[in-house]
N, C-alpha and C positions, 0 to 999 in steps of 0.2 A: 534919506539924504538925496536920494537920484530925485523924488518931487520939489525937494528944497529947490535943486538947482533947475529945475527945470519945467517949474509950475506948474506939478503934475500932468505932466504929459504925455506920457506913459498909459498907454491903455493895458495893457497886461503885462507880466514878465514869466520866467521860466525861471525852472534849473535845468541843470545840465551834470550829467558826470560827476553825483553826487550817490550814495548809497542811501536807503529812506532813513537807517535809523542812525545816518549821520547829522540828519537835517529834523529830525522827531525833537528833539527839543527846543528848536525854534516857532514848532505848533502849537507849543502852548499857547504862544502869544496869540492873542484873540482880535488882534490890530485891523483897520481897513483892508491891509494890505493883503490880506488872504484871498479875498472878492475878487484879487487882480490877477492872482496867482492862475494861469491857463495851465503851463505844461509844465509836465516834470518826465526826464528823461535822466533815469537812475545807471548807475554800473553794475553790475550784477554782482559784486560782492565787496564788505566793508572793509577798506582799505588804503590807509596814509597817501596821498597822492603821489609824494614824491617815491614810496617804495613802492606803490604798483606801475610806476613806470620804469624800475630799477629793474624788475623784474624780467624782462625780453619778450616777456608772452601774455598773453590776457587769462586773466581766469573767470570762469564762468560762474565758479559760487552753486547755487541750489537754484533752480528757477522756481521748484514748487514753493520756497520758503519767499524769495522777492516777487513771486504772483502774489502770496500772502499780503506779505507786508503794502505792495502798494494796493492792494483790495481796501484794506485799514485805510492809508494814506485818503485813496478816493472818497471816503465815509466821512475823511477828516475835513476836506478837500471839494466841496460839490460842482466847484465852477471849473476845477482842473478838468479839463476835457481832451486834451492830447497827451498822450502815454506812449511810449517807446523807449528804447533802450539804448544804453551808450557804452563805454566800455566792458567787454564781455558778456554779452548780453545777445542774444541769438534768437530765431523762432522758437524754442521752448521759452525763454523768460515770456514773449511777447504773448504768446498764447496764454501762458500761466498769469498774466498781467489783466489780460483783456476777460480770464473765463472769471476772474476774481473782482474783478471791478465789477461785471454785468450782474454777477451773482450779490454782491452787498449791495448796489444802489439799486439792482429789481428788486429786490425781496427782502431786505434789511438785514443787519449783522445777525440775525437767527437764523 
């Protein structure tokens, strides 16, 4: 819809303040629109938007679990090249993020 209105002009897009296996079933789709995909900047754990702001406080979730997940994500992802964190999300996700990524697209998912 955003190139409908706008004659593709858009050179990449992001997420933002999404959890990865909130957005995992939209990777199925195998559309152009992946190639455009640059950055994803996850929350650190799965959770309804409007209850995690219900909440007062951020929560952190497992960072070894979303290094995991967005390790997959990158594998899924090769033109994503900018990763960082958004809500709850601290130098342990970022390191867990970054040792997970280097490690699956050095050396493959083995």
């Amino acid at each position: 819809m955003i190139d409908e209105r706008n004659n593709g002009a858009a050179a990449w897009f992001g997420t933002n303040c999404a959890h990865p296996l909130e957005f995992a079933d939209a990777l199925a789709d195998q559309g152009a629109w992946r190639n455009r995909l640059r950055y994803i900047r996850p929350n650190a754990v799965r959770m309804e938007k409007v209850a995690l702001c219900k909440l007062g406080h951020l929560e952190n979730g497992d960072p070894v679990e979303l290094g995991q997940q967005m390790g997959e994500v990158a594998l899924q992802l090769p033109n994503v090249d900018i990763m960082g964190g958004c809500c709850g999300t601290d130098e342990r996700h970022l390191g867990e993020i970054a040792a997970n990524v280097n490690r699956l697209r050095n050396f493959g998912a083995n």
